[in-house]
C-alpha positions as CSV (number, residue, x, y, z in Angstrom):
1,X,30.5,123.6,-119.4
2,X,31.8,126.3,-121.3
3,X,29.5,126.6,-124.2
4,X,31.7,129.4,-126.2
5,X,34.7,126.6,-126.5
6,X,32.9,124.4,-129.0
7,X,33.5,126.2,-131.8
8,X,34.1,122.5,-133.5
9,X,34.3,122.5,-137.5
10,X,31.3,121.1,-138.8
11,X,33.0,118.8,-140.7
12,X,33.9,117.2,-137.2
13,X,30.2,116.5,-136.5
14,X,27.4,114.4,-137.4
15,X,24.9,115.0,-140.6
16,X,23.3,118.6,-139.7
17,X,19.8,117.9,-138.8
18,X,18.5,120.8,-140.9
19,X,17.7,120.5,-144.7
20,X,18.6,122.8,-147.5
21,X,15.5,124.6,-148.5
22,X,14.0,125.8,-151.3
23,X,14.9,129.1,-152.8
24,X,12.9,130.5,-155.6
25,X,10.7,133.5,-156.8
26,X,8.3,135.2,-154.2
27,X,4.8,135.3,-155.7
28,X,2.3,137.4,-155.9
29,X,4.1,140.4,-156.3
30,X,4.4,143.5,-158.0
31,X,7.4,145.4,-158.6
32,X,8.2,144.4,-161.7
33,X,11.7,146.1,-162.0
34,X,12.8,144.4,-158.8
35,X,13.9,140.4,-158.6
36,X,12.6,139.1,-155.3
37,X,13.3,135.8,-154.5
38,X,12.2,133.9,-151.2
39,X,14.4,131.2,-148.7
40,X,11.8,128.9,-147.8
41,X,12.9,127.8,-144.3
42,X,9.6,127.3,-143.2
43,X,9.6,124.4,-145.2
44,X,12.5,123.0,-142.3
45,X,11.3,119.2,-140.5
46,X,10.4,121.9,-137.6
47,X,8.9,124.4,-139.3
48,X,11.5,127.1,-138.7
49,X,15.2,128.1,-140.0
50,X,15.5,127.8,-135.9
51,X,16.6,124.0,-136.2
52,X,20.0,125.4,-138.5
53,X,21.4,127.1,-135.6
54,X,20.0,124.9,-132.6
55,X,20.9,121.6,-134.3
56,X,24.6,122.8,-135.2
57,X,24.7,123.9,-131.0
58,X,23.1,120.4,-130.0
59,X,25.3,118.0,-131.7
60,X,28.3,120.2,-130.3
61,X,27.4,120.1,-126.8
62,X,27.2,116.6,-127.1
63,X,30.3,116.0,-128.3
64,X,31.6,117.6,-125.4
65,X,29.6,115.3,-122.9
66,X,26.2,116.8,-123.0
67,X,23.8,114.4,-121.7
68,X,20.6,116.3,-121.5
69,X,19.4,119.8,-122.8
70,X,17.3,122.7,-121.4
71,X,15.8,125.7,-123.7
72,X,13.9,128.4,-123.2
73,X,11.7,129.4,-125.7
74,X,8.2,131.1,-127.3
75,X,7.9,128.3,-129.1
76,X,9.9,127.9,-132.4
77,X,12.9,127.4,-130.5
78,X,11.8,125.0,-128.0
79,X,10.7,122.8,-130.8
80,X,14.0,122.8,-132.2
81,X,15.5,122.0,-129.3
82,X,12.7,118.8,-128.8
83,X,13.7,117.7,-132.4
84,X,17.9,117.9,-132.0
85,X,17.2,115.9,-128.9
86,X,15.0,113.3,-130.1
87,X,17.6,112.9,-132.8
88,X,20.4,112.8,-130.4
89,X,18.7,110.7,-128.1
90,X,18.9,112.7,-125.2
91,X,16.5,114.3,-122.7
92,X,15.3,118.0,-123.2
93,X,13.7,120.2,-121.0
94,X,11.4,123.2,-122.4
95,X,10.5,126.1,-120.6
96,X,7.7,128.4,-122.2
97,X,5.6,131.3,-121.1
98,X,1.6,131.3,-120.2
99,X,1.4,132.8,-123.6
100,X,2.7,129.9,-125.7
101,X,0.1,128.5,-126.7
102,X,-1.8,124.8,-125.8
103,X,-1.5,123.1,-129.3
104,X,2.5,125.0,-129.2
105,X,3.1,123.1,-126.1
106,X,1.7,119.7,-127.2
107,X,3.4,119.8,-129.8
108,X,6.9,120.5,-128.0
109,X,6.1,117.4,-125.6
110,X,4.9,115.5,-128.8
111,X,8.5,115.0,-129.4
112,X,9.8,113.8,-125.9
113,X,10.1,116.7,-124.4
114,X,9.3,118.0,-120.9
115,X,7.2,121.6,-121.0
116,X,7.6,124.0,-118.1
117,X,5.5,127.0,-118.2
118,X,6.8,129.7,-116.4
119,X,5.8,133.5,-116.3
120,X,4.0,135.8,-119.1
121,X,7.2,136.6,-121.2
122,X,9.6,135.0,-122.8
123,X,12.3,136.8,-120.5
124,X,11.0,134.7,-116.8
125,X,11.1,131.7,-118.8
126,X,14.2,131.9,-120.2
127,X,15.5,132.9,-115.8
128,X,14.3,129.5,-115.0
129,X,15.7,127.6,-117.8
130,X,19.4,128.8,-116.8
131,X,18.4,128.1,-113.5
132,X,17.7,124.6,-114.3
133,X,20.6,124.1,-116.1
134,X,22.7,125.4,-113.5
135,X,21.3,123.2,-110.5
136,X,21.2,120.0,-112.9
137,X,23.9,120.1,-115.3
138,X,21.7,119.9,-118.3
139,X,23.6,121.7,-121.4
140,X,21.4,125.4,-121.8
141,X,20.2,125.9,-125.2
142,X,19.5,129.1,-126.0
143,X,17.3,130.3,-128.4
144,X,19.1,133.1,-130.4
145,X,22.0,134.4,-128.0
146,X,25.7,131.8,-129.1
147,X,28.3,131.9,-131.8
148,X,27.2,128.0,-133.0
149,X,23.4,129.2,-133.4
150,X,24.8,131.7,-135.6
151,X,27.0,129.8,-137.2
152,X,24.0,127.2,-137.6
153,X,22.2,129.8,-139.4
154,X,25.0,130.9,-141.5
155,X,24.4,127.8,-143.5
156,X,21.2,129.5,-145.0
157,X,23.6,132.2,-147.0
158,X,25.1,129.4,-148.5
159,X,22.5,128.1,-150.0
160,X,21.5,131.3,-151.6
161,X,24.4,132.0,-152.8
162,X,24.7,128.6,-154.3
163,X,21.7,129.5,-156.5
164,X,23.5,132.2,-158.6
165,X,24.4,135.6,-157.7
166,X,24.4,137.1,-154.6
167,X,21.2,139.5,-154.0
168,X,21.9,143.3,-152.9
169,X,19.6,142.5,-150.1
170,X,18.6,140.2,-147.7
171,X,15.4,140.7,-145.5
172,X,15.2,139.0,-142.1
173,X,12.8,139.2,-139.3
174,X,14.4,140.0,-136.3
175,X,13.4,138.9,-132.3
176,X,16.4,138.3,-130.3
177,X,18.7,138.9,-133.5
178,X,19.8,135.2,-134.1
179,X,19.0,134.9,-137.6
180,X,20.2,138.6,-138.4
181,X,23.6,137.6,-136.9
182,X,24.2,133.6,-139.0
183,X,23.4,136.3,-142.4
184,X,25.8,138.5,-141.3
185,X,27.9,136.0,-140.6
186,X,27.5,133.9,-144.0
187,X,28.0,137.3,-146.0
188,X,31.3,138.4,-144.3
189,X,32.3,134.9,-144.5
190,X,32.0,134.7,-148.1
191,X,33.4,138.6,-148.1
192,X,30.1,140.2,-149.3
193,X,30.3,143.2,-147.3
194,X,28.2,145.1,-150.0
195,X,25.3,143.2,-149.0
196,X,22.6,144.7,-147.2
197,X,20.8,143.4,-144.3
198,X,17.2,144.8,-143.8
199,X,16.2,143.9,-140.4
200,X,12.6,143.8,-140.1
201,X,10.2,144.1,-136.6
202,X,6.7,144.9,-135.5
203,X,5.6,147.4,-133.8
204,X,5.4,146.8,-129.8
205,X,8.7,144.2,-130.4
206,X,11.5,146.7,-132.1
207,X,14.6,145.8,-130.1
208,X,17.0,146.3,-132.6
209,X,15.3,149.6,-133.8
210,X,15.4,150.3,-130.4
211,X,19.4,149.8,-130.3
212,X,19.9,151.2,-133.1
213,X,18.4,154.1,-132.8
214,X,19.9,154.5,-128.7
215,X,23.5,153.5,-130.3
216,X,24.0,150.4,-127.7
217,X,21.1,147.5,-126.6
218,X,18.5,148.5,-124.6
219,X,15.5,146.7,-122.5
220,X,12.2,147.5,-123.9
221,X,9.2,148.3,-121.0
222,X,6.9,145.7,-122.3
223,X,6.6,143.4,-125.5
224,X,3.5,144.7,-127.5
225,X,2.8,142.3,-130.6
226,X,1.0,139.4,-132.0
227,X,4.3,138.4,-133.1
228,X,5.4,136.5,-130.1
229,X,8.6,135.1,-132.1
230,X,9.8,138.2,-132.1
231,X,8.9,139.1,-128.3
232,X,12.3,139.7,-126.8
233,X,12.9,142.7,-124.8
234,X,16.4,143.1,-125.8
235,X,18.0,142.3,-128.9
236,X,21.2,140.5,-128.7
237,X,24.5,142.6,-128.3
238,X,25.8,140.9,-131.5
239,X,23.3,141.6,-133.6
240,X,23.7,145.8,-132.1
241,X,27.8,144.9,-132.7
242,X,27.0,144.0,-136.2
243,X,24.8,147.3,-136.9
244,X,28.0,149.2,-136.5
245,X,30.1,147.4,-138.9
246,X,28.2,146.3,-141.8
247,X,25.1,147.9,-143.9
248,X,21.7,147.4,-142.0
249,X,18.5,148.6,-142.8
250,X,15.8,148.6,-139.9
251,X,12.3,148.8,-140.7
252,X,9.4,148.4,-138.6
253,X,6.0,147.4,-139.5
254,X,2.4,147.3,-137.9
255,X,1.1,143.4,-136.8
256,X,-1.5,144.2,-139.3
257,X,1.1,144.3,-142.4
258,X,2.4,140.9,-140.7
259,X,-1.1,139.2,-140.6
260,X,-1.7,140.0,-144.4
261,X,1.3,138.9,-145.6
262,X,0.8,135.8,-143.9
263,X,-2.7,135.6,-145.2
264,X,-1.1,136.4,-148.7
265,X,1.8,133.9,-148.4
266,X,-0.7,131.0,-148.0
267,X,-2.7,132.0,-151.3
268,X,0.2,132.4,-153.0
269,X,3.0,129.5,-151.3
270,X,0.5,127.5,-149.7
271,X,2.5,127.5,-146.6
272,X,1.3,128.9,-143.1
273,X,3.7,131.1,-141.4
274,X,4.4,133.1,-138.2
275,X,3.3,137.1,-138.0
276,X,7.2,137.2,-137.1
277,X,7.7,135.5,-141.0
278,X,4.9,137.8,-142.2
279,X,6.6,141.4,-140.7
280,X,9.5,140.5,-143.3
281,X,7.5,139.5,-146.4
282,X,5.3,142.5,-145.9
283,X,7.8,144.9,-147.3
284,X,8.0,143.1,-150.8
285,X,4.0,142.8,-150.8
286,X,3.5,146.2,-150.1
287,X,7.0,147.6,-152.0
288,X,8.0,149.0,-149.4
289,X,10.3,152.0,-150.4
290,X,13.1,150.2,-148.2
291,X,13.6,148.3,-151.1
292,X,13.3,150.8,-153.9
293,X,17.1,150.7,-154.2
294,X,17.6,147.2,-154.9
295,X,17.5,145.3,-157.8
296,X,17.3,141.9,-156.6
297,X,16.0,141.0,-152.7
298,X,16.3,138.0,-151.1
299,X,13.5,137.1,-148.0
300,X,13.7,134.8,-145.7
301,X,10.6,132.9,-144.8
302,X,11.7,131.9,-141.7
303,X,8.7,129.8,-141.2
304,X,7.2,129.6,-137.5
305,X,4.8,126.5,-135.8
306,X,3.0,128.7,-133.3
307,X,0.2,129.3,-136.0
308,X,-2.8,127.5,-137.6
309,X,-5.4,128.0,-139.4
310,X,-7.4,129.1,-136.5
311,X,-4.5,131.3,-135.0
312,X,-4.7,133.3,-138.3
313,X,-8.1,133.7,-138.5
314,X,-8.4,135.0,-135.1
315,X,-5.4,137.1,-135.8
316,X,-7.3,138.6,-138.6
317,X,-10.4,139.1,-136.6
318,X,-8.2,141.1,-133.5
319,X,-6.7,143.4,-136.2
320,X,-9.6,144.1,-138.2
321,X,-9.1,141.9,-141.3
C-alpha cells in the first residue's frame, strides 16, 4: 500500500481520536516581561500529542483497506498506535527496544496490542517493524516520519491560534522531528511565516542540531540521553527541509535541565511528563536567552507515558538531583 496517497481531507474521515487540549499560562515562572503560555498535550487519552498525528494516519489507512497495523516505537508512539487500533478495531503489532521499559510495555499490550522487543535502539526495532509489515501486509505506522502524522499534528496550531493571537514563538521538543514538522505545517498553513520555531534537544540526542549545523541529515554514532523519546539517530529529512525555509531556532540542553523541569512541571501543573517534554519547558524555567527576544512563547507539553513517579525519582538520583 502506498501510504503517501492518502492524503484524504479530514473532513472525509471519522471523529479524530485526539482531543483539543488545554492551553493556558505556564506557571511558575519568572520573566515577567515575557507572556508564556503552555499546550497541554500531555493531557491527550494517551498521554502524548503523538495520538494527533498517529490517529489522523490510522483512520486513513483504513479507509484504504488497512486491516491490521504495525509500529515501531520507544514508547509514546507505540501506545498511540495500541489506542487508534483499539478504536478502529483492528489488530496492532508493537515493536520496542530492550530499553522500553516493563510497565511501558504493559501498558502497550494493556490495550490489545502485541509487544515485540527487538534490539537496544529505537533504530533495530523500527528494521523489524517494516519487515513485518512487508512479509504480512499489516499497514506500517510510523512514529514521526509521513505527511498525515504531520498533518495530525498540525491540528495542535489550530488550537492555539484559536485562543487569541498568534505567539512569536513556539517551543517543541524534537526526536525524529514529527511534531516540529505538524507546527511548521499549521503555521504556513495559516501563513504565519513570522513565527518562530525553537526546536529543542538534549544532549547525547541532537539530530536536528546535528543537521543543522552539517547543512543536510546526518546519522548520530550513538543515542546518549535519558530522554529516550527523543532517541532517534537521525532526524527526519523534512524537519532538515523545513530548517532551510522557515525561522528555526535550535537549542540544546543537558538531561539534567529536562529532569528539573519535569520535577518543576509537577509542582506547578500537577502533571508528570517525559525528560523529552521537560528539555522544552526548561528554556522558559530557566529564561533561557533563546527567548529573550520574544514577547509572548508558546510550549508545547508534549506529554510522554514512559515516566512515573519512580522513573523521575531515579532520574533525579542518576543526575544528581
Amino acid at each position: 500500500m502506498d501510504h503517501n496517497r492518502s492524503m484524504l481531507a479530514q473532513s472525509d474521515l471519522a471523529q479524530p481520536l485526539h482531543h483539543v487540549t488545554p492551553y493556558w499560562a505556564l506557571r511558575g515562572v519568572t520573566a515577567e516581561a515575557r507572556q508564556t503560555s503552555v499546550k497541554m498535550d500531555c493531557h491527550q487519552p494517551t498521554g502524548s500529542f503523538k495520538i494527533r498525528g498517529v490517529g489522523r494516519l490510522c483512520q486513513a489507512l483504513k479507509a484504504e483497506g488497512a486491516d491490521a497495523f504495525v509500529s515501531s516505537s520507544g514508547g509514546n508512539a507505540g501506545y498511540a498506535a495500541a489506542y487508534a487500533g483499539r478504536a478502529l478495531e483492528l489488530p496492532v503489532t508493537v515493536v520496542v527496544p530492550s530499553t522500553t521499559p516493563d510497565f511501558m510495555r504493559e501498558r502497550i499490550a494493556g490495550l490489545g496490542a502485541e509487544v515485540i522487543i527487538e534490539g537496544d535502539v529505537w533504530d533495530a526495532a523500527d528494521r523489524l517493524a517494516r519487515k513485518i509489515s512487508a512479509e504480512s501486509g499489516a499497514a506500517y505506522v510510523p512514529p514521526f516520519d509521513h505527511p498525515l502524522l504531520w498533518e495530525g499534528h498540525a491540528s495542535l496550531v489550530d488550537e492555539i491560534i484559536a485562543c487569541g493571537p498568534p505567539p512569536d514563538a513556539i517551543v517543541v521538543a524534537v526526536g525524529g522531528g514529527g511534531l516540529l514538522c505538524g507546527v511548521a505545517q499549521g503555521l504556513e498553513r495559516l501563513q504565519l511565516n513570522d513565527v518562530t520555531i525553537v526546536a529543542v534537544e538534549t544532549e547525547g540526542a541532537a539530530s536536528f542540531a546535528r543537521a543543522v549545523e552539517a547543512g543536510k541529515p546526518v546519522a548520530l554514532e550513538r543515542i546518549a540521553t535519558i530522554a529516550s523519546s527523543l532517541g532517534a539517530r537521525q532526524v527526519a529529512n523534512a524537519a532538515f527541509d523545513w530548517s532551510q525555509k522557515r525561522p528555526i531556532a535550535s537549542i540544546v540542553v543537558s538531561d539534567r535541565d529536562a529532569v528539573r523541569a519535569c520535577r518543576r512541571f509537577a509542582n506547578e501543573h500537577l502533571a508528570l511528563v517525559e525528560p523529552a517534554c521537560g528539555a522544552a519547558l526548561s528554556l522558559a524555567y530557566q529564561d533561557h536567552p533563546a527567548l529573550n527576544s520574544f514577547k509572548h512563547v508558546a510550549i508545547v507539553a508534549c506529554g510522554g507515558v514512559v515516566v512515573s513517579l519512580g522513573k523521575l525519582a531515579e532520574w533525579e538520583a542518576q543526575l544528581g538531583g
